[in-house]
C-alpha positions as CSV (number, residue, x, y, z in Angstrom):
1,X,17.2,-16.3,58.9
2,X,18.5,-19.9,59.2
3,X,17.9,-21.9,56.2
4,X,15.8,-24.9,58.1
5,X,12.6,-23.5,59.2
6,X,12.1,-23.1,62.4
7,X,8.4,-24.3,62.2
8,X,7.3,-27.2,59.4
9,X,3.4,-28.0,58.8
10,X,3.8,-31.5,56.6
11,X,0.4,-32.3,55.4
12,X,-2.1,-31.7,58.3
13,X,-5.4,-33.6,57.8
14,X,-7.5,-33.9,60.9
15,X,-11.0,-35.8,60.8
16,X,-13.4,-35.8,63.3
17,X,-16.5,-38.2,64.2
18,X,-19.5,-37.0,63.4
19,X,-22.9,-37.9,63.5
20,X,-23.8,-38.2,59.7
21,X,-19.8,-39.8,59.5
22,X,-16.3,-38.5,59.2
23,X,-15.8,-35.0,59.3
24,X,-12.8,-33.7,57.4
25,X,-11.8,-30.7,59.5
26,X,-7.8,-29.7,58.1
27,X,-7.0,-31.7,55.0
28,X,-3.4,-31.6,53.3
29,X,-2.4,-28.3,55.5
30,X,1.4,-27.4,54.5
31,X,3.8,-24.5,55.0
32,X,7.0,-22.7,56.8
33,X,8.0,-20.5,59.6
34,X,11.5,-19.2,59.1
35,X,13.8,-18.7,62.1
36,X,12.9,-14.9,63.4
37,X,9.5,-14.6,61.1
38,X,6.1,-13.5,62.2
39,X,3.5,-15.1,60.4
40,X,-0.4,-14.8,60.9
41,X,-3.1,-17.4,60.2
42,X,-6.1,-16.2,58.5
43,X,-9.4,-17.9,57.1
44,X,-13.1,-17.8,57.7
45,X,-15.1,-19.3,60.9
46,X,-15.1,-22.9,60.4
47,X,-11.9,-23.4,58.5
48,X,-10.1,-25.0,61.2
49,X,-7.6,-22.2,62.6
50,X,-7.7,-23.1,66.2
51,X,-7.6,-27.6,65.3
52,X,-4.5,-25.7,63.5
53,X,-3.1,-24.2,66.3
54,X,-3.8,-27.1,68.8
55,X,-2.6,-29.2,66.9
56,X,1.2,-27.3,66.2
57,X,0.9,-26.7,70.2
58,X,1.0,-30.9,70.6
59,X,-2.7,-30.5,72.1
60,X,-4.0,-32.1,70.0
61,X,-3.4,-35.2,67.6
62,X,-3.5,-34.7,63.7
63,X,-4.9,-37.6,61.8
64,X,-1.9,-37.2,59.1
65,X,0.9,-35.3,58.8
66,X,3.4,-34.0,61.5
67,X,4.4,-30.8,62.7
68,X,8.1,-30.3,63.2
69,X,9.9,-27.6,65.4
70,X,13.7,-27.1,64.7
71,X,13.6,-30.4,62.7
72,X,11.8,-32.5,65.8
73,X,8.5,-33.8,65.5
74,X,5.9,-32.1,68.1
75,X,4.8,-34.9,70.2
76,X,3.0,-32.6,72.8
77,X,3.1,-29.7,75.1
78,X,6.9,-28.5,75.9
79,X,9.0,-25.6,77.1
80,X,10.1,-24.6,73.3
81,X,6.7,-23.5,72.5
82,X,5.3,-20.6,74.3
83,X,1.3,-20.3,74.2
84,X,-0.6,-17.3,74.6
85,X,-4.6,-17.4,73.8
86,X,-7.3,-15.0,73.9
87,X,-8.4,-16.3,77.5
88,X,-5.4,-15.6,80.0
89,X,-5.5,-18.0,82.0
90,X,-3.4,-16.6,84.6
91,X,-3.2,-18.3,88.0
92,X,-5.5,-15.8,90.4
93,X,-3.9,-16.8,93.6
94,X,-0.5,-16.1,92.1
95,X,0.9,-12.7,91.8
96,X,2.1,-11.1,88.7
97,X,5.6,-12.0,89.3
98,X,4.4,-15.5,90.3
99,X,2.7,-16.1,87.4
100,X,5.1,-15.1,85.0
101,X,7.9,-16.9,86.7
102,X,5.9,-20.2,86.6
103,X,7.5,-21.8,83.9
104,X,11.0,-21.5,85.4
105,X,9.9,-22.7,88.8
106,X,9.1,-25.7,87.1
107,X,12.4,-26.2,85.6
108,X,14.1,-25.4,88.7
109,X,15.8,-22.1,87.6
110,X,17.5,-20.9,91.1
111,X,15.4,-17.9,92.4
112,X,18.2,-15.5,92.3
113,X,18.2,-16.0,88.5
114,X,14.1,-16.7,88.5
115,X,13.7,-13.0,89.9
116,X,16.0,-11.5,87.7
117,X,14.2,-12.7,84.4
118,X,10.6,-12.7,85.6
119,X,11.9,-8.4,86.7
120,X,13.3,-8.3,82.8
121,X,9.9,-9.6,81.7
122,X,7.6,-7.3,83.3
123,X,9.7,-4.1,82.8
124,X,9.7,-5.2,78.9
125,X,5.7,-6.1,78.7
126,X,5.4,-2.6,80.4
127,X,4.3,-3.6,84.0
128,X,6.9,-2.5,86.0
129,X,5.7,-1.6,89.8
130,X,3.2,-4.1,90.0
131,X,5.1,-7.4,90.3
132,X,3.1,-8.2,93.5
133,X,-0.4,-7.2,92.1
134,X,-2.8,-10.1,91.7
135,X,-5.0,-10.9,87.9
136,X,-8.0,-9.7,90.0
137,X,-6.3,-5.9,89.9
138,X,-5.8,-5.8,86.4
139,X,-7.6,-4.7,83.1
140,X,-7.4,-6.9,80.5
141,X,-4.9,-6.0,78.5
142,X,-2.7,-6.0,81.4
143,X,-3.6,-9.6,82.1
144,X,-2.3,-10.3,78.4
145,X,0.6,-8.8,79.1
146,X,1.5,-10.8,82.0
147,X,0.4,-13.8,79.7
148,X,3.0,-12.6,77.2
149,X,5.6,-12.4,79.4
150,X,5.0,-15.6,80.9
151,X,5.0,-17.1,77.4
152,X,8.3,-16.0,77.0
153,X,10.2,-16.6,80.7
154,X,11.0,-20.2,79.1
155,X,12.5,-19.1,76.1
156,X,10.7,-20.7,73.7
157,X,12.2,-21.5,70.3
158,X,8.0,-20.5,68.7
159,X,5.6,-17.7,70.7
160,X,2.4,-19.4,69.3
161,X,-0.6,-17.5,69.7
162,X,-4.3,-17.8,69.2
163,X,-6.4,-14.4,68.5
164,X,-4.8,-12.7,71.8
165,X,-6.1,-9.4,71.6
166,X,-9.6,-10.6,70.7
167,X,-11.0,-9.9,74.1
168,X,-9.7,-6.1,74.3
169,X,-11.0,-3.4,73.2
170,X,-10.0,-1.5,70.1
171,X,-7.6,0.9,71.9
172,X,-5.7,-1.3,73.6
173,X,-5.4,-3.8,70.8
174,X,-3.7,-1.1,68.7
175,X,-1.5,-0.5,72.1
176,X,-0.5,-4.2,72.8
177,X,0.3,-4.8,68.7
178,X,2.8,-2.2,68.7
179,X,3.9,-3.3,71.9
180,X,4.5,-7.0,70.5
181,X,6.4,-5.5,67.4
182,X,8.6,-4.0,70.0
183,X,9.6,-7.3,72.0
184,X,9.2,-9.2,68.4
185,X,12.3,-6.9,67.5
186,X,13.8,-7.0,70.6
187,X,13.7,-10.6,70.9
188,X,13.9,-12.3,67.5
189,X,11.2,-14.3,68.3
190,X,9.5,-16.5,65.8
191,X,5.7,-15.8,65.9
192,X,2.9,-17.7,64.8
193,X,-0.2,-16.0,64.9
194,X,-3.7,-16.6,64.4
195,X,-6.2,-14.0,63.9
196,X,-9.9,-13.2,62.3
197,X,-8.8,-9.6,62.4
198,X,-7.6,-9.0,58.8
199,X,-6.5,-5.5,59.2
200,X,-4.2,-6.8,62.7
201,X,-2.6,-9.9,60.1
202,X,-1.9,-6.7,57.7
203,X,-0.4,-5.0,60.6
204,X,1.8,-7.5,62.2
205,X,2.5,-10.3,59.7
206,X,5.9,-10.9,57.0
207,X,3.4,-13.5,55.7
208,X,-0.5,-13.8,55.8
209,X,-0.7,-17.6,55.6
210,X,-4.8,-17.7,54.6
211,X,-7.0,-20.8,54.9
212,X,-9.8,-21.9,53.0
213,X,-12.8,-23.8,54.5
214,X,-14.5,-27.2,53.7
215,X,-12.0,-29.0,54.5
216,X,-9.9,-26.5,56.1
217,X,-6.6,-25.5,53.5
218,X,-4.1,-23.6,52.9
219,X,-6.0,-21.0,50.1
220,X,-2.6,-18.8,49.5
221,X,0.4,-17.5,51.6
222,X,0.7,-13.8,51.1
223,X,4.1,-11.9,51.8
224,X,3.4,-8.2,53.1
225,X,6.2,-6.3,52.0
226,X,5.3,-2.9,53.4
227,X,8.1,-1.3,55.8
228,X,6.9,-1.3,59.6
229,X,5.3,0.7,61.1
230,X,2.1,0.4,59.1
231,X,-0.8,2.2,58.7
232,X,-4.4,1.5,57.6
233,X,-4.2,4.8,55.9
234,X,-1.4,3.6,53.2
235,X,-2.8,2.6,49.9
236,X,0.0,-0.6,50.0
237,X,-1.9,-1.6,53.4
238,X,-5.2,-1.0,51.7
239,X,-4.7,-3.2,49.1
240,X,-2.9,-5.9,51.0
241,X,-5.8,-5.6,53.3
242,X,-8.5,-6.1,50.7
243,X,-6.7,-8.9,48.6
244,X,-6.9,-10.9,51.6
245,X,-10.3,-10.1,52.4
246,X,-11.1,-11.2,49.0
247,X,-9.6,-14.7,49.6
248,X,-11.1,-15.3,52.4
249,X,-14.2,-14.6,50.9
């Protein structure tokens, strides 16, 4: 891992309007993501995970503070971040190769090289044979996976990723984590991720970055040093899993 972060949170504070007066929503959030690292975002409802996340995606404005991706400030929206969120959003009248080769069709990648990638993409998100199938066809977790992979067509520098696997049910969620650990170690991706799921942070995560509420803070940053692949059974996941619980209660 590179010595500058590949992701810097410098003092967050975001207030909002309210209608009783200011409402202090992310207040002096700071911290890390190494080149290569996967990090999860914990907390409570309420503490201000997803202003977090919109605001590291340039979606949103922070009242303070910056955000900074390979040492530039994010001013917005741009090819080195990849997004993923819990809703697909995937383009019904476009095909599964369509969709995940969106990005580069916007940034003029000649087809010959376009197909060649968005092929690469859906063999590795485990899709092969149904390029030309439309979102309508697909179970969800399928439809996450073409969301993955078009996430990643651009090459982002950060896969940024809000509670993805919050809409699928408990089978496939265990399915499309291993499956992300896969590409995670195949690509070198850095990952932020944000969850509610405690047990999925223990699972995935080098770091459990976990937020407090009222105003939304960084509480601690736990490191998970258990070897992958984990298992809830493991007394080192079990207490890992219940320290965090703990904090965030």
């Amino acid at each position: 891992m590179s010595e500058t972060p590949r992701v810097r949170v410098d003092d967050i504070s975001k207030h909002f309007e309210g209608e009783t007066g200011p409402v202090r929503a992310l207040d002096g959030v700071s911290f890390d993501v190494a080149d290569g690292e996967f990090v999860c975002l914990v907390g409570p409802s309420g503490c201000g995970k997803t202003t977090l996340f919109r605001i590291i995606a340039g979606l949103e404005a922070a009242t303070s503070g910056a955000v900074y991706l390979d040492g530039e400030r994010v001013e917005g929206p741009g090819p080195d971040l990849g997004l993923v969120f819990q809703e697909y959003h995937l383009f019904p009248w476009r095909t599964v190769a369509d969709n995940v080769g969106f990005g580069l069709e916007r940034q003029d990648v000649p087809a010959s090289e376009r197909e060649q990638r968005v092929d690469d993409l859906i063999e590795m998100v485990g899709l092969s044979g149904f390029g030309d199938t439309y979102p309508r066809d697909l179970s969800g977790g399928m439809k996450q996976r073409v969301a993955l992979a078009r996430a990643l067509a651009v090459d982002p520098g950060l896969l940024l990723m809000d509670e993805p696997f919050g809409a699928v049910d408990a089978q496939t969620k265990k399915m499309l984590q291993s499956e992300l650990l896969d590409i995670w170690s195949e690509t070198g991706k850095t990952i932020l991720f944000v969850t509610h799921d405690v047990e999925e942070a223990v699972k995935l995560a080098d770091r459990v970055v976990v937020m407090g509420k009222n105003p939304g803070h960084i509480h601690e940053i736990v490191d998970v040093d258990i070897e992958r692949p984990r298992s809830r059974s493991d007394d080192a996941f079990g207490t890992y899993y219940q320290r965090i619980l703990d904090l965030i209660e």
